[in-house]
C-alpha positions as CSV (number, residue, x, y, z in Angstrom):
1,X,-35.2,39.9,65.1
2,X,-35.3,36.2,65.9
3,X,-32.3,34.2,64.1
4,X,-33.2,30.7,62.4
5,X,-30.2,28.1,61.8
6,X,-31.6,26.9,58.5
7,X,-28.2,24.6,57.9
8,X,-28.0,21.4,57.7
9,X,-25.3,19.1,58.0
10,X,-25.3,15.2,57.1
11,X,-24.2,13.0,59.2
12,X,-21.3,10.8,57.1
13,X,-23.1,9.6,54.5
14,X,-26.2,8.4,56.7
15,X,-29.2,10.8,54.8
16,X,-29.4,11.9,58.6
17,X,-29.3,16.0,58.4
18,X,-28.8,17.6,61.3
19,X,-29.1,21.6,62.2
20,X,-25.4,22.6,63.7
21,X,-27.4,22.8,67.4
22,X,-29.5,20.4,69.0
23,X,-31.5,20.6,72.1
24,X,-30.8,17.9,74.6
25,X,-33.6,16.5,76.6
26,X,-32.4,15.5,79.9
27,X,-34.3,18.4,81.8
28,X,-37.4,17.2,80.7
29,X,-37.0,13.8,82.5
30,X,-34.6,14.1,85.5
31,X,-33.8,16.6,87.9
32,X,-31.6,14.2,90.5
33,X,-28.1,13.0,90.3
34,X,-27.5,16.1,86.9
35,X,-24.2,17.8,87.0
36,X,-25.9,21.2,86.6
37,X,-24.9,24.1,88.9
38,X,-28.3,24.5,90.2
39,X,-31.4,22.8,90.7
40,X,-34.4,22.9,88.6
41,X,-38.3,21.7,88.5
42,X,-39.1,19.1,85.7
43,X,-41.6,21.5,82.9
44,X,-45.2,20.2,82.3
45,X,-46.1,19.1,79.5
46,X,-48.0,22.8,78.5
47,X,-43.9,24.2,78.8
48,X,-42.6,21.0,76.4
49,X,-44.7,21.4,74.0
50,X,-44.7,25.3,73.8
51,X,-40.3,24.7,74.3
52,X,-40.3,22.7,71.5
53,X,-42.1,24.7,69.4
54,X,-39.8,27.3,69.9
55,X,-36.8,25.0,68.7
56,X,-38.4,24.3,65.3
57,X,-39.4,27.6,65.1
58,X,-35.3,28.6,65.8
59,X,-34.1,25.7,63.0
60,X,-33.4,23.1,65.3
61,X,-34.4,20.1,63.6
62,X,-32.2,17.5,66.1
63,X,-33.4,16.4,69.7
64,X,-31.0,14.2,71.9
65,X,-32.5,12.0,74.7
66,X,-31.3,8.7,76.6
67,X,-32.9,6.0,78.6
68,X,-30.9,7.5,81.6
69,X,-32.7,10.9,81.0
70,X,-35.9,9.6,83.3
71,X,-38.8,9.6,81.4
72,X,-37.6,11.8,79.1
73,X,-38.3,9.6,75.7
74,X,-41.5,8.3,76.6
75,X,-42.5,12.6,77.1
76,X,-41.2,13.1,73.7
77,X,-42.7,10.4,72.3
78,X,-46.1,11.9,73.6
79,X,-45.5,15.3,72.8
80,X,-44.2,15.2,69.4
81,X,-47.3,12.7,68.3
82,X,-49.2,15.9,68.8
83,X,-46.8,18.3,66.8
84,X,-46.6,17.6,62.7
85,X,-43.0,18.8,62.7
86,X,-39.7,15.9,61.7
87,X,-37.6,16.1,64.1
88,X,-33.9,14.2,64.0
89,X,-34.1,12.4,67.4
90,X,-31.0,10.6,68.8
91,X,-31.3,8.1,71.7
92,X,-28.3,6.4,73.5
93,X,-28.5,2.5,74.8
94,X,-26.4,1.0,77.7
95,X,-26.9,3.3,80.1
96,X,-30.1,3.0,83.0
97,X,-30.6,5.1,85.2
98,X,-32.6,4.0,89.1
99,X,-34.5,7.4,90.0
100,X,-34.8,6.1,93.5
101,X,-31.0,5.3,94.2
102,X,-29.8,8.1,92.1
103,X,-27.2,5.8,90.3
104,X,-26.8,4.6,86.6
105,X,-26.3,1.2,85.4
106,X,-24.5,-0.4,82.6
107,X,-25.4,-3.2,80.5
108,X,-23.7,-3.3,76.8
109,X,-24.3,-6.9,76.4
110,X,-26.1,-7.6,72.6
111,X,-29.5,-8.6,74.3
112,X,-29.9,-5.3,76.0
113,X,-29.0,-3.5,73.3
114,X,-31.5,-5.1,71.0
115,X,-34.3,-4.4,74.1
116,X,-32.9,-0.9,75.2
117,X,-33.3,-0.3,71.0
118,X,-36.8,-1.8,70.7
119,X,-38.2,0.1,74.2
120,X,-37.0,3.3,72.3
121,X,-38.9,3.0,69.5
122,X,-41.9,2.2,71.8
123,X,-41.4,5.1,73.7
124,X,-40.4,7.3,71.0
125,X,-43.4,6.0,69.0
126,X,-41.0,5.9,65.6
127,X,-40.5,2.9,63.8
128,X,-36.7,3.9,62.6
129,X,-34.5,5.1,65.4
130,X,-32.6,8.0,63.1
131,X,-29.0,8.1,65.3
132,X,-28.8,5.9,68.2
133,X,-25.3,5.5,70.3
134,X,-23.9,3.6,73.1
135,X,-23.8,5.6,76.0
136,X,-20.5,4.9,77.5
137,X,-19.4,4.4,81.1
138,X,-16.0,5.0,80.3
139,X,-14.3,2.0,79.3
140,X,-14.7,2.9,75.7
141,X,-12.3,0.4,74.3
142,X,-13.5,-2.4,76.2
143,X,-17.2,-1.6,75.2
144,X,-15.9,-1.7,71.5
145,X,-14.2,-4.6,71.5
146,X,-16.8,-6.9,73.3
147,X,-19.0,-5.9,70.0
148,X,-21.8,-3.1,71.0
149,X,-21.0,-1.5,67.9
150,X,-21.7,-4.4,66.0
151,X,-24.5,-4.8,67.4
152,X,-25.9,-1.3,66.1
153,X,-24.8,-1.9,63.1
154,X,-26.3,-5.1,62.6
155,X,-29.3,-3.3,63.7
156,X,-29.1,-0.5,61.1
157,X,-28.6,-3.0,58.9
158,X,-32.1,-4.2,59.4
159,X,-33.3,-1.1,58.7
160,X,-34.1,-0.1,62.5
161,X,-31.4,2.7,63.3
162,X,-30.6,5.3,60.3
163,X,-26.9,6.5,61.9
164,X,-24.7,4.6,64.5
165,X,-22.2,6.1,66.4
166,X,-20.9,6.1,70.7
167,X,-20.9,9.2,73.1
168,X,-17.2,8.2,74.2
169,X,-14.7,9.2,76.8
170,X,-11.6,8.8,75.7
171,X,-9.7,9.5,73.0
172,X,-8.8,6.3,72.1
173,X,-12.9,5.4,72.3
174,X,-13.7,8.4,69.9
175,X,-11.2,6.8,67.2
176,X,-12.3,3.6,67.2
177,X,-16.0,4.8,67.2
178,X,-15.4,6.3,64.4
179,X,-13.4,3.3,62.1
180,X,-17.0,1.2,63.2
181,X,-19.5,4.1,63.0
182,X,-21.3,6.9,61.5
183,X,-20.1,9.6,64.3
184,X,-18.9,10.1,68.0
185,X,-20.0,12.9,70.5
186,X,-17.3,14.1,72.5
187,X,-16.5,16.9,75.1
188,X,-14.6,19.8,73.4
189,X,-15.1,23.3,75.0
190,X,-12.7,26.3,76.2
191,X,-11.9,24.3,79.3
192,X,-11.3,21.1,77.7
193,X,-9.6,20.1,74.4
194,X,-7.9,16.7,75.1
195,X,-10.3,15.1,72.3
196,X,-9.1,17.2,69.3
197,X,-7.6,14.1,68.0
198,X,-10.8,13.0,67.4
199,X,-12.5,15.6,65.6
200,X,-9.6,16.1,63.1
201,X,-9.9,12.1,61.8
202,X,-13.6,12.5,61.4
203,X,-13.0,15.4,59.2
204,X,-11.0,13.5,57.1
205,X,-12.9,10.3,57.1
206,X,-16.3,12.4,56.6
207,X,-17.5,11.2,59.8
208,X,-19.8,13.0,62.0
209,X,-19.2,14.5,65.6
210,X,-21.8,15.7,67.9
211,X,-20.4,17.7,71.0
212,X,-21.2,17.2,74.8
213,X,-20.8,19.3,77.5
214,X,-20.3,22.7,74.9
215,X,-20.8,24.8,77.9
216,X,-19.1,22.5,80.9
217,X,-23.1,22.0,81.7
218,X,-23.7,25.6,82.4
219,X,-20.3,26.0,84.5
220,X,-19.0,28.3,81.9
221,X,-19.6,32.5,82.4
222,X,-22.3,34.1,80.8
223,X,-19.3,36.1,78.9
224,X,-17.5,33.4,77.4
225,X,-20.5,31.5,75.5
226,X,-19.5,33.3,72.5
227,X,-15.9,32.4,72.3
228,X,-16.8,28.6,73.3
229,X,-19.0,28.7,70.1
230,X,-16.3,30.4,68.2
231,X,-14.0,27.4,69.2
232,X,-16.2,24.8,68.7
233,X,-17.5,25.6,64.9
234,X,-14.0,26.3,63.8
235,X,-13.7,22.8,63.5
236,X,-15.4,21.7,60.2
237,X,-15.9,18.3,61.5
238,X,-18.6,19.1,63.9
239,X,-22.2,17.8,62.9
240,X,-23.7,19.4,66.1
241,X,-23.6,21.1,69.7
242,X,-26.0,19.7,71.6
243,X,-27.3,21.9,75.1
244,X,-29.5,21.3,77.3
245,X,-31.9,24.4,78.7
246,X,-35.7,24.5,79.4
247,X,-35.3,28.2,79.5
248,X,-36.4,29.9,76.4
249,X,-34.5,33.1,76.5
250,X,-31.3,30.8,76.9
251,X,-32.3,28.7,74.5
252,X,-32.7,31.7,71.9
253,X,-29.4,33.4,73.3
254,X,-27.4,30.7,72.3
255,X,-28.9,30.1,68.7
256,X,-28.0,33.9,68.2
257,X,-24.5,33.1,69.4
258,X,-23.8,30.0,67.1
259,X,-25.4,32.4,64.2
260,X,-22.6,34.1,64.8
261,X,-20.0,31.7,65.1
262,X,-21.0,30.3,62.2
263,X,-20.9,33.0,60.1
């Protein structure tokens, strides 16, 4: 029997609703310089389309990309024009990435934010961005404080992004993130828990967190996916998991397995 996550969670107080997993799109528009334990081949656009078709089918209403993920938002920008179904779509800005060096460059200066933020919604053919956040190189405070939060929210005040927010780093970054946004998206798995801090303020300032890395980008055993869930949805603050798999069986597997945790 196939399990559907019918919930939905809303991000703060955004009207964003999110299902608690959500597919992440970087194997769909890069396959050099990925932290993944092996290599892969790029899907056509036949095994897209038919993947995510199986994610609505599953419940999964939420579908995380980045300009460093290739070509990854202009493909879903193509492929879901030909699908009637609403998908949540959150995009990153600040991060490039140079397919021919292999290396990623950062910019988080308020000009190319505004043009990383209107390329998006080109390439993702939407006139609202629904969650966009700054894709962090590390120096999370630094970022914050020289105003690329502002900027998004200047932006969503225009009516162009529906929920803010900053895939941070540190600890320190997720806290801040969360005083001048609608959520952060931090690492938090059985390996790693250093950024608890940061999903205990959000549940008590109703702020959302998305999570990164859930399973240590496929490093973790087959065996211990269930307890990483188990850990993860335990926390009340968490909006989403986001994974990222172009296999299908894996990609049903794990909506089984956070049925489950969440039950």
């Amino acid at each position: 029997m196939t399990v559907y996550l019918g919930q939905r969670k809303e991000v703060a107080d955004t009207g964003v609703k999110v299902s608690p997993l959500g597919l992440g799109t970087v194997k769909i528009g890069r396959n050099t310089a990925v932290k993944y334990p092996s290599s892969f081949k790029i899907p056509n656009d036949k095994q897209v389309q038919e993947l995510l078709a199986q994610t609505w089918g599953l419940g999964i209403n939420l579908l995380d990309t980045a300009p460093a993920y290739g070509n990854s938002e202009q493909r879903l920008g193509e492929l879901l024009s030909k699908q009637q179904h609403e998908f949540v779509i959150a995009t990153k800005v600040g991060e490039t990435f140079d397919a021919k060096t292999g290396e990623s460059h950062y910019n988080f200066t308020p000009e190319f934010i505004i043009n990383s933020i209107k390329q998006s919604l080109k390439n993702l053919r939407r006139d609202v961005l629904d969650i966009v956040l700054i894709h962090s190189d590390g120096n999370d405070k630094q970022i914050i404080e020289q105003g690329a939060l502002d900027v998004l929210a200047d932006l969503k005040q225009q009516g162009l992004i529906r929920a803010t927010g900053m895939s941070t780093k540190t600890v320190e970054g997720g806290l801040l993130a969360l005083q001048q946004s609608d959520l952060a998206m931090v690492m938090h798995n059985l390996d790693y828990q250093q950024e608890q801090a940061v999903l205990d303020q959000a549940e008590k300032d109703n702020k959302g967190i998305f999570i990164k890395k859930a399973l240590a980008s496929g490093h973790l055993t087959p065996d211990s996916v269930q307890d990483n869930f188990n850990l993860i949805y335990a926390n009340q603050a968490v909006s989403s998991v986001i994974i990222g798999t172009i296999n299908p069986k894996h990609l049903e597997d794990n909506v089984a397995k956070v049925s489950k945790a969440l039950i």
